[in-house]
VEXKOL-419127 format. One record per residue: residue number from 1; residue in one letter; x, y, z of N, C-alpha, C in turn. Coordinates in pm, whole numbers, plus 50000, padded with zeros to 5 digits. Example, Ala and Ser with C-alpha at 12.3 -4.5 7.8 and 13.67 -1.06 7.14 Angstrom:
(1, 'a', (51319, 49431, 50780), (51230, 49550, 50780), (51320, 49670, 50780)),
(2, 's', (51285, 49775, 50708), (51367, 49894, 50714), (51290, 50003, 50787)),
***
This chain:
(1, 'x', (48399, 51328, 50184), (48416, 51189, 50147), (48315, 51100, 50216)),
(2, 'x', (48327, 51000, 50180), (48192, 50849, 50244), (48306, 50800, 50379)),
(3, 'x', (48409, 50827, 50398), (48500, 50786, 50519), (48422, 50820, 50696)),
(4, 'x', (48404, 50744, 50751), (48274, 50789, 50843), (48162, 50765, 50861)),
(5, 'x', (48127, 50778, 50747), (47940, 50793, 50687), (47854, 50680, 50640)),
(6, 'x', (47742, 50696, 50667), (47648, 50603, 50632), (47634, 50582, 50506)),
(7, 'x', (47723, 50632, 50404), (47698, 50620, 50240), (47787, 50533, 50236)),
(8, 'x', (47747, 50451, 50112), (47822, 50292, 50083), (47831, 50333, 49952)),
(9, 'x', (47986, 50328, 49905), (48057, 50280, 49836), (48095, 50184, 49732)),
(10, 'x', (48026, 50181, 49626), (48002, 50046, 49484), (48170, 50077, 49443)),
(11, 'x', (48227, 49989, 49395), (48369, 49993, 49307), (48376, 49860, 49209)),
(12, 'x', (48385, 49884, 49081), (48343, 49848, 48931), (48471, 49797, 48949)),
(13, 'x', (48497, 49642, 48912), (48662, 49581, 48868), (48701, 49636, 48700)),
(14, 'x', (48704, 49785, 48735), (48846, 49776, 48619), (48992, 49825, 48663)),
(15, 'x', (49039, 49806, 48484), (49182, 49849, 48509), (49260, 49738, 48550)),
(16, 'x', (49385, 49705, 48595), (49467, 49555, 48635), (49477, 49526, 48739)),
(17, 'x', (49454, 49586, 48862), (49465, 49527, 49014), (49332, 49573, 49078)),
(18, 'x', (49241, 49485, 49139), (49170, 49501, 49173), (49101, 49442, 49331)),
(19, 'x', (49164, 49423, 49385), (49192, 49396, 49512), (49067, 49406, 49601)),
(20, 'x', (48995, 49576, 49583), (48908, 49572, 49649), (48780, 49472, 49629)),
(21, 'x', (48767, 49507, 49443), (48666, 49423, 49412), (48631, 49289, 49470)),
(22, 'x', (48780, 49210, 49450), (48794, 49070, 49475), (48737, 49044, 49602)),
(23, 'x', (48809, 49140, 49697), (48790, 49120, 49864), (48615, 49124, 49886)),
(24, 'x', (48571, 49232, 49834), (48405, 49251, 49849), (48383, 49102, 49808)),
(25, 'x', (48431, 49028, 49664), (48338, 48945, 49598), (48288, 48970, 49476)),
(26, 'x', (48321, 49049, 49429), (48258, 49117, 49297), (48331, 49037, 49182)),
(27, 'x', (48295, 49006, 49049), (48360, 48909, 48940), (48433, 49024, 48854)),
(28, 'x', (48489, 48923, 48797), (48555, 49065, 48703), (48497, 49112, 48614)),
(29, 'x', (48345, 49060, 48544), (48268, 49145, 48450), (48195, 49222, 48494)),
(30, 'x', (48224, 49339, 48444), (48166, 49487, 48471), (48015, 49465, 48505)),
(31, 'x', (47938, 49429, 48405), (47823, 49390, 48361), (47783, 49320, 48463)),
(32, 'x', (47833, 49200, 48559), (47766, 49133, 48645), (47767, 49205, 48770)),
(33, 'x', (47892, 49239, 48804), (47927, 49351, 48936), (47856, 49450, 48977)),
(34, 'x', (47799, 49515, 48863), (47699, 49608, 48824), (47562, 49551, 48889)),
(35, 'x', (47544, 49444, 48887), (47373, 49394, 48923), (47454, 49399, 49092)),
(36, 'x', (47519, 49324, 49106), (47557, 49281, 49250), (47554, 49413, 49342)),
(37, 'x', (47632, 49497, 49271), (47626, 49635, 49363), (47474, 49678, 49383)),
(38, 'x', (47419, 49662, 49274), (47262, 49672, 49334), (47204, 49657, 49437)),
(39, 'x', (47207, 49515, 49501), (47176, 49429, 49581), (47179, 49505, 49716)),
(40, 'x', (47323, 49558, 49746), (47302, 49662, 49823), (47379, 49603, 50022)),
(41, 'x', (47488, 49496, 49964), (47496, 49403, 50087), (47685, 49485, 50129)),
(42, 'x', (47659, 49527, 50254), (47744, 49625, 50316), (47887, 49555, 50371)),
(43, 'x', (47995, 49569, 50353), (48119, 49548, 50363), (48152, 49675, 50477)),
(44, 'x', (48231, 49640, 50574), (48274, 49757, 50633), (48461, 49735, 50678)),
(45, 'x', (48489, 49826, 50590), (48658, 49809, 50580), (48697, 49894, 50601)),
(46, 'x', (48855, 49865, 50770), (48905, 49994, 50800), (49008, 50066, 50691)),
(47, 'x', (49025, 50209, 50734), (49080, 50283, 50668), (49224, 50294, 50747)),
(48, 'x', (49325, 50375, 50641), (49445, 50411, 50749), (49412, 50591, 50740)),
(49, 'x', (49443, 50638, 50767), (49424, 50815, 50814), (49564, 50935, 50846)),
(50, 'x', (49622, 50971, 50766), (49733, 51051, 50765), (49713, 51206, 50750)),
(51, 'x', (49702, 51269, 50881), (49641, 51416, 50842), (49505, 51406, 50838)),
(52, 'x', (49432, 51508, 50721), (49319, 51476, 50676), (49262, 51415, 50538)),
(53, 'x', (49409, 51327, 50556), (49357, 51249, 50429), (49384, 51065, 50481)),
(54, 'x', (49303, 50979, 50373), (49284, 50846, 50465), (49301, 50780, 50280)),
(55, 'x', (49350, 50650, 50316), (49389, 50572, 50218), (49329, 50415, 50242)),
(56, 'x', (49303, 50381, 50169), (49277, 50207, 50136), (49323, 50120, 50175)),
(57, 'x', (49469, 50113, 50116), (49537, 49993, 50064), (49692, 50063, 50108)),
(58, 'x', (49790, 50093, 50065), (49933, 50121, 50077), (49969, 50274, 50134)),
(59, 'x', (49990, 50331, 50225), (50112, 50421, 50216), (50265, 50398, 50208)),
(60, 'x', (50329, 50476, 50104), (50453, 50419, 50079), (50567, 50537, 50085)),
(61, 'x', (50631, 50478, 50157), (50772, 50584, 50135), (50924, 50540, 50147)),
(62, 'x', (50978, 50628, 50031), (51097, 50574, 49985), (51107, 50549, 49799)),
(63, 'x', (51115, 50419, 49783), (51199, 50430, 49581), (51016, 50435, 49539)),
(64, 'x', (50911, 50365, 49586), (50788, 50400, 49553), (50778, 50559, 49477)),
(65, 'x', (50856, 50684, 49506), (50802, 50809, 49472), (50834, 50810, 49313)),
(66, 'x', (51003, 50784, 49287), (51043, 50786, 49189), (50968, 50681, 49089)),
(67, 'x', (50913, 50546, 49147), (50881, 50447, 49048), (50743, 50483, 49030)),
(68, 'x', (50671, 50548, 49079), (50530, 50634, 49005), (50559, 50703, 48911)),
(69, 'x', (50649, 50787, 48928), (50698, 50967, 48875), (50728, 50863, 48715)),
(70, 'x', (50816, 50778, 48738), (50807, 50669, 48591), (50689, 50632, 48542)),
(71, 'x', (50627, 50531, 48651), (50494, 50508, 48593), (50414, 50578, 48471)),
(72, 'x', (50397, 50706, 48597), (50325, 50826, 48538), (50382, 50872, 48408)),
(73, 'x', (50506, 50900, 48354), (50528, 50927, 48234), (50481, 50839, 48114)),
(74, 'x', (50462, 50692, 48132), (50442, 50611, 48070), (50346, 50626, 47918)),
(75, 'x', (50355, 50633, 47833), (50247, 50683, 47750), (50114, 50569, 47690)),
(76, 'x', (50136, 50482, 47759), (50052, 50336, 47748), (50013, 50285, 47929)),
(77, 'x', (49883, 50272, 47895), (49840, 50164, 48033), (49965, 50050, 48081)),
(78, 'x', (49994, 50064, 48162), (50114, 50010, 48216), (50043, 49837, 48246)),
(79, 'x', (50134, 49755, 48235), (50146, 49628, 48201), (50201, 49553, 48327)),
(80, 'x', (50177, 49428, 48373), (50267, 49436, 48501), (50386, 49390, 48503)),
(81, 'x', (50419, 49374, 48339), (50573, 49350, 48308), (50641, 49470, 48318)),
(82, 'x', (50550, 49534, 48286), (50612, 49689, 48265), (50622, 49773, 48396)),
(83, 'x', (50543, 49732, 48461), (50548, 49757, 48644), (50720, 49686, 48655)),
(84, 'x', (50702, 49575, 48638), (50828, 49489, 48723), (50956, 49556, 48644)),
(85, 'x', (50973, 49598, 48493), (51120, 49646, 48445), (51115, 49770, 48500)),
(86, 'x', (51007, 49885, 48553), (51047, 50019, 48562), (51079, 49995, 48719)),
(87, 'x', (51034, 49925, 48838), (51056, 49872, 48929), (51177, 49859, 48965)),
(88, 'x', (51276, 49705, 48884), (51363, 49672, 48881), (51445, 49804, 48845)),
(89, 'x', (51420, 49900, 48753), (51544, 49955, 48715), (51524, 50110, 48803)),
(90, 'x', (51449, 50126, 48856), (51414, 50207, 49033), (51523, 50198, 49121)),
(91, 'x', (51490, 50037, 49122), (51559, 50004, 49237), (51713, 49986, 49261)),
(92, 'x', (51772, 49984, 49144), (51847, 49984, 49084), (51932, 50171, 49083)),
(93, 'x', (51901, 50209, 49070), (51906, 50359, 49137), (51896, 50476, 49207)),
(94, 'x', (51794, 50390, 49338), (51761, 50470, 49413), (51850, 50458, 49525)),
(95, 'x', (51883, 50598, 49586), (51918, 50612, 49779), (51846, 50587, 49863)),
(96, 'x', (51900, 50546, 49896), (51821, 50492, 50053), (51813, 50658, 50118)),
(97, 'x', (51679, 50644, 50199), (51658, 50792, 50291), (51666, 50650, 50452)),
(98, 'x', (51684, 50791, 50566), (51716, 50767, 50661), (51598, 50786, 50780)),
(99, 'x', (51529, 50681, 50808), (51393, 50712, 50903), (51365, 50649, 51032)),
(100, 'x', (51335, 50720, 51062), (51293, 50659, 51235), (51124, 50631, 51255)),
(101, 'x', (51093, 50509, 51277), (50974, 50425, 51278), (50929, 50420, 51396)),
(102, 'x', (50809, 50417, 51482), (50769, 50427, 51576), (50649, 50353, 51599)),
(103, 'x', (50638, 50256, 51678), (50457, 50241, 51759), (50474, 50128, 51849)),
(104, 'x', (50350, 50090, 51863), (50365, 50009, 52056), (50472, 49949, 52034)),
(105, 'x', (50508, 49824, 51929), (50571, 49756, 51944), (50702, 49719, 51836)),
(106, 'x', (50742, 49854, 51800), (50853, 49873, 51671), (50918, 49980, 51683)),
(107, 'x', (51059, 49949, 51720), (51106, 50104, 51711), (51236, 50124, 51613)),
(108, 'x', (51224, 50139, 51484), (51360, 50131, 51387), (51398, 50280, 51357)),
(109, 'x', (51506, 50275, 51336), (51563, 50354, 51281), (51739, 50310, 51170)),
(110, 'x', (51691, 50349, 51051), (51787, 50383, 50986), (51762, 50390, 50863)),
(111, 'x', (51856, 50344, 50751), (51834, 50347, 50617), (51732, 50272, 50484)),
(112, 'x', (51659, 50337, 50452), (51516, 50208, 50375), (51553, 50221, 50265)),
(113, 'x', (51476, 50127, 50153), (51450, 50134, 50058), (51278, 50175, 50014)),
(114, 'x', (51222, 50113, 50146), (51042, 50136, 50144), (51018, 50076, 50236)),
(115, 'x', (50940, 50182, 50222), (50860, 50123, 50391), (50713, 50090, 50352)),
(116, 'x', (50635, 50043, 50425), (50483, 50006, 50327), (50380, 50056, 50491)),
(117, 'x', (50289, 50101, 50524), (50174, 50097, 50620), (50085, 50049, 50524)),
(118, 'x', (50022, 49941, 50586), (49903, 49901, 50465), (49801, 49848, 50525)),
(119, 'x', (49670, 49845, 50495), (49582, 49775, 50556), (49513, 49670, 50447)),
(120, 'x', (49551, 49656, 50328), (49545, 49572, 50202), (49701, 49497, 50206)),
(121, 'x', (49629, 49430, 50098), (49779, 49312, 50063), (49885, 49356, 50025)),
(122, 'x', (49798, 49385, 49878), (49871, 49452, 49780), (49885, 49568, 49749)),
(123, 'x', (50025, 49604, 49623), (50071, 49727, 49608), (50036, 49765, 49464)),
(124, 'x', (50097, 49858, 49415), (50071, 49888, 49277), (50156, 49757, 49204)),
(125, 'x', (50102, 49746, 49070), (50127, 49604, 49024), (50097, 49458, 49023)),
(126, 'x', (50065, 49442, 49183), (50011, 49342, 49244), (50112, 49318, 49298)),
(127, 'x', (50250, 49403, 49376), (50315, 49305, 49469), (50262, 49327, 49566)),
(128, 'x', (50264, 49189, 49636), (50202, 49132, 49798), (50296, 49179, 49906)),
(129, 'x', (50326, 49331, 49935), (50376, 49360, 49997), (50341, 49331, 50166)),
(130, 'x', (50213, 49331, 50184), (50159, 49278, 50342), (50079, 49163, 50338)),
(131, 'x', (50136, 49042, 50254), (49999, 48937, 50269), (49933, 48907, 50363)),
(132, 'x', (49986, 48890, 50501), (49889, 48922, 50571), (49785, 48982, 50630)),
(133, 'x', (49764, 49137, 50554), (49682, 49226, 50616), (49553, 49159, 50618)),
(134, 'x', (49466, 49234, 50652), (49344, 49237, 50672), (49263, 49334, 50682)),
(135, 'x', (49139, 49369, 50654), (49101, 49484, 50587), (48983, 49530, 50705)),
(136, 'x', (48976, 49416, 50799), (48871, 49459, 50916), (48961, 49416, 51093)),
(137, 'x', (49084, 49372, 51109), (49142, 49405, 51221), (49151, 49554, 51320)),
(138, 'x', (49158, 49644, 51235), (49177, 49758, 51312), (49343, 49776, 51332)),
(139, 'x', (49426, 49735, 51224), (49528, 49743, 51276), (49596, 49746, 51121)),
(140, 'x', (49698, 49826, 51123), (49801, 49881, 51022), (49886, 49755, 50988)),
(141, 'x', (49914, 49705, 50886), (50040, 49614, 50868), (50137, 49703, 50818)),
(142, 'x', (50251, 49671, 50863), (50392, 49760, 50834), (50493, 49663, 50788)),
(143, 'x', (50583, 49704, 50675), (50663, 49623, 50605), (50768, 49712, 50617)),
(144, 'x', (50886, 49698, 50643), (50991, 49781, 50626), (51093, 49687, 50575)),
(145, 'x', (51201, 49766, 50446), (51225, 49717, 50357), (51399, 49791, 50356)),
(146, 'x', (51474, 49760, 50439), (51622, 49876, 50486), (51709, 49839, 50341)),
(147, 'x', (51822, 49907, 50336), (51894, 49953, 50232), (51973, 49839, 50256)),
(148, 'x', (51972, 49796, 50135), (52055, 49648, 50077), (52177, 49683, 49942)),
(149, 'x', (52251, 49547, 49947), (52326, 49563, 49839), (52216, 49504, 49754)),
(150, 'x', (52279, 49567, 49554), (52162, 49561, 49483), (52153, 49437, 49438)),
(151, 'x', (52188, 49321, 49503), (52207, 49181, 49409), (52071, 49156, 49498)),
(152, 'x', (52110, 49210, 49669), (51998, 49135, 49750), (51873, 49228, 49728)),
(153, 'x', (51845, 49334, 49674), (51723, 49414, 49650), (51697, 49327, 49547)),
(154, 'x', (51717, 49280, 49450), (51650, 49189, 49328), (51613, 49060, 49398)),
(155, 'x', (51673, 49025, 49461), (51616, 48909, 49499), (51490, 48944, 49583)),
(156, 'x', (51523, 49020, 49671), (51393, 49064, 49740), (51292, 49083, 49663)),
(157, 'x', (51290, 49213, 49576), (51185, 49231, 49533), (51126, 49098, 49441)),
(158, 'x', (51194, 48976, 49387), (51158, 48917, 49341), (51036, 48808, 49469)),
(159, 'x', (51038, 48777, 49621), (51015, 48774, 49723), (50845, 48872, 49693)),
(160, 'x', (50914, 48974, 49721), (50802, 49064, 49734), (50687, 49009, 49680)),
(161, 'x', (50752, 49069, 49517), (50657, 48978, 49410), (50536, 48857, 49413)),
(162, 'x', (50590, 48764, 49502), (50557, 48637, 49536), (50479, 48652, 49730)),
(163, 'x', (50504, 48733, 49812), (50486, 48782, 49933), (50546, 48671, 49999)),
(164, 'x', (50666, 48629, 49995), (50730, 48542, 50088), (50843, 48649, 50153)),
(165, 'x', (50855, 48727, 50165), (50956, 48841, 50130), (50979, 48867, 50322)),
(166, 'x', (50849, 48827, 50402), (50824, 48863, 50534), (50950, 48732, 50603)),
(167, 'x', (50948, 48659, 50529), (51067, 48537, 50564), (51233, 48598, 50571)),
(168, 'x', (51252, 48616, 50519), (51402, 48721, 50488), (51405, 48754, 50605)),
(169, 'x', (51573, 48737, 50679), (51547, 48758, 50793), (51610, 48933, 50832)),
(170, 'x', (51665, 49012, 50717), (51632, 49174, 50714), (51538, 49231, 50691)),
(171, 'x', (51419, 49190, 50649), (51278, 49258, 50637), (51225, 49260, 50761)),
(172, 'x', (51109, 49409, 50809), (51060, 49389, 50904), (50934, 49423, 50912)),
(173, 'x', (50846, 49335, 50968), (50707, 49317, 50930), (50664, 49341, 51070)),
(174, 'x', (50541, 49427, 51112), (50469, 49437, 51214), (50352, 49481, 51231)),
(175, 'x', (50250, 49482, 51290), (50084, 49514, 51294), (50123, 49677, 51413)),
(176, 'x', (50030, 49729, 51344), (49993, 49866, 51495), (49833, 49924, 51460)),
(177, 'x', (49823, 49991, 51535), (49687, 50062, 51528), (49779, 50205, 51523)),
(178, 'x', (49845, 50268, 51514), (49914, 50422, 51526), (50029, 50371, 51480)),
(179, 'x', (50103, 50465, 51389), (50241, 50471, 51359), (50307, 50606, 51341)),
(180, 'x', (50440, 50626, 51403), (50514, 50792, 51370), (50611, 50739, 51307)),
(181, 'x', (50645, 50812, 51178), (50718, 50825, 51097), (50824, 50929, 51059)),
(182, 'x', (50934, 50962, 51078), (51044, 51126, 51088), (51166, 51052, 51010)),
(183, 'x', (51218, 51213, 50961), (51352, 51141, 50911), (51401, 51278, 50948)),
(184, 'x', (51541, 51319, 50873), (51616, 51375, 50914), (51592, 51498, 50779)),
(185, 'x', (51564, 51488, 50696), (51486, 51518, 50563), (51346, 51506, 50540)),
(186, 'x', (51280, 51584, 50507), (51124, 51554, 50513), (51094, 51479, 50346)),
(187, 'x', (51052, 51352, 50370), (51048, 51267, 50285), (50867, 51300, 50226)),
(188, 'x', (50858, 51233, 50077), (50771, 51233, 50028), (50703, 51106, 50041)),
(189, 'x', (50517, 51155, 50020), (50444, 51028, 50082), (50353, 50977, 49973)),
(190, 'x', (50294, 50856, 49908), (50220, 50794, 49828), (50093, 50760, 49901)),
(191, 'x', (49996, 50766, 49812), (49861, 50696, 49867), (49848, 50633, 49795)),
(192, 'x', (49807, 50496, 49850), (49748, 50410, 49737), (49791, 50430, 49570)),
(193, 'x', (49917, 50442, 49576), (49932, 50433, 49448), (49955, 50569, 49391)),
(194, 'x', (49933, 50666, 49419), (49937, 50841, 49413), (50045, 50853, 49462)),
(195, 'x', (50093, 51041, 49427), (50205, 51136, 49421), (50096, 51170, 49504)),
(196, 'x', (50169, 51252, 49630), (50069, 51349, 49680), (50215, 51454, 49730)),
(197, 'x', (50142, 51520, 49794), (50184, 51642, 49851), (50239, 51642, 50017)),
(198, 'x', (50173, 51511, 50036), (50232, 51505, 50215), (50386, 51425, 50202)),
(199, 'x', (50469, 51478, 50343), (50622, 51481, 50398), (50610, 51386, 50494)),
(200, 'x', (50699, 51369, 50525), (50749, 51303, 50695), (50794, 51459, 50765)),
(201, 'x', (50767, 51489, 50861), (50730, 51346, 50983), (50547, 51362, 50989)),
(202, 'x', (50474, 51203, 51034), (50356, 51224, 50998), (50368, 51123, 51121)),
(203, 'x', (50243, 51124, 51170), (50121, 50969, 51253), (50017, 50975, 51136)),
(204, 'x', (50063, 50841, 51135), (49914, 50737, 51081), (49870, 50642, 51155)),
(205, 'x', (49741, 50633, 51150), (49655, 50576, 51226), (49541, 50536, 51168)),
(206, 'x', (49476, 50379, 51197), (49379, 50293, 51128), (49260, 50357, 51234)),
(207, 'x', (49166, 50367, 51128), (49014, 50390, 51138), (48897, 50285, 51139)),
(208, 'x', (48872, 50186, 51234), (48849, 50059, 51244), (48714, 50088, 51161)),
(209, 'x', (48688, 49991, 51087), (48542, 49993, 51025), (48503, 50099, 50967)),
(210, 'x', (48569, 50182, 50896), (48510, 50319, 50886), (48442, 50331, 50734)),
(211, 'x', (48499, 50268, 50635), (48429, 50275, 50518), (48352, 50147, 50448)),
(212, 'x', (48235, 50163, 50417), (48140, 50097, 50375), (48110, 50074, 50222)),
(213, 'x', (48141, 49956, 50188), (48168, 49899, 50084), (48060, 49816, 50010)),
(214, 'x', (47996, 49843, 49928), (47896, 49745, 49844), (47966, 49615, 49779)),
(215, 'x', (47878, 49488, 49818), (47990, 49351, 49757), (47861, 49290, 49769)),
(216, 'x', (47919, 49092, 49778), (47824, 48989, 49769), (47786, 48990, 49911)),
***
């Protein structure tokens, strides 16, 4: 991979969330983005790092697995209405798993609905699950999201939606550079938006500056 390395990284705004583009500076026509990446002007944005694999924007665990596994069946480019009803009706059926959270300055344990490590804002869809992140701190934003009754998960996620959600005074929001993650069950893990193959228990950990990004 370019994670590390002196090779820089062009990324074209398609498709419906585009986050990185925006952040570089890039417009949304293909056609202009295209000259700009030319230009050749270097962005350097940390990574998060789980194992030997490293992500962008979201690791997610919890109703995130099942609301891909939907996604993914979908037989049409998904819509972000169509994000928010398969979402809503996720959430709406999912168990809470049971996890113990760890780093300098967070130590939870118990029942989630999702948990978010992110070093981007946003999630699949465009919810603003960490509006505050930042993409060159060196530091993980963490959202943890515990098992609610389902009147208050709609409202939340409606929160989410909007990223006021860090206000709620059961949500728990915190920055780290390292995080350990365990449950009592080895839980399944998302990248950026992906099914993958990695469990709990895991450390993740931000890679300050590590990938190099073509923008304005």
């Amino acid at each position: 991979g370019v994670v590390g390395t002196q090779t820089a990284l062009g990324i074209l705004p398609v498709g419906t969330d585009n986050e990185i583009a925006t952040i570089v500076g890039l417009p949304p026509d293909i056609g202009q983005a295209a000259k700009i990446l030319t230009l050749g002007h270097i962005h350097r944005f940390d990574v998060g790092q789980v194992d030997n694999f490293v992500f962008c924007r979201v690791l997610g665990i919890g109703l995130d697995t099942p609301l891909l596994q939907r996604i993914g069946a979908a037989t049409k480019q998904p819509s972000r209405l169509f994000y928010s009803w398969v979402g809503l009706r996720t959430l709406l059926s999912y168990t809470p798993s049971q996890v113990s959270i760890d780093s300098d300055d967070l130590h939870f344990s118990g029942p989630v609905l999702f948990v978010a490590i992110a070093n981007m804002r946003t999630y699949t869809g465009g919810l603003r699950i960490t509006p505050t992140a930042r993409v060159d701190d060196g530091l993980l934003d963490i959202c943890i999201i515990p098992a609610m009754r389902w009147w208050r998960a709609i409202s939340t996620y409606r929160h989410v939606s909007h990223g006021t959600h860090g206000q709620l005074p059961e949500i728990i929001v915190a920055k780290a550079a390292s995080v350990q993650i365990s449950s009592a069950q080895p839980l399944p893990l998302t990248l950026d938006g992906e099914l993958t193959t990695l469990t709990t228990p895991v450390t993740i950990k931000a890679l300050p500056r590590a990938l190099r990004l073509l923008g304005i």
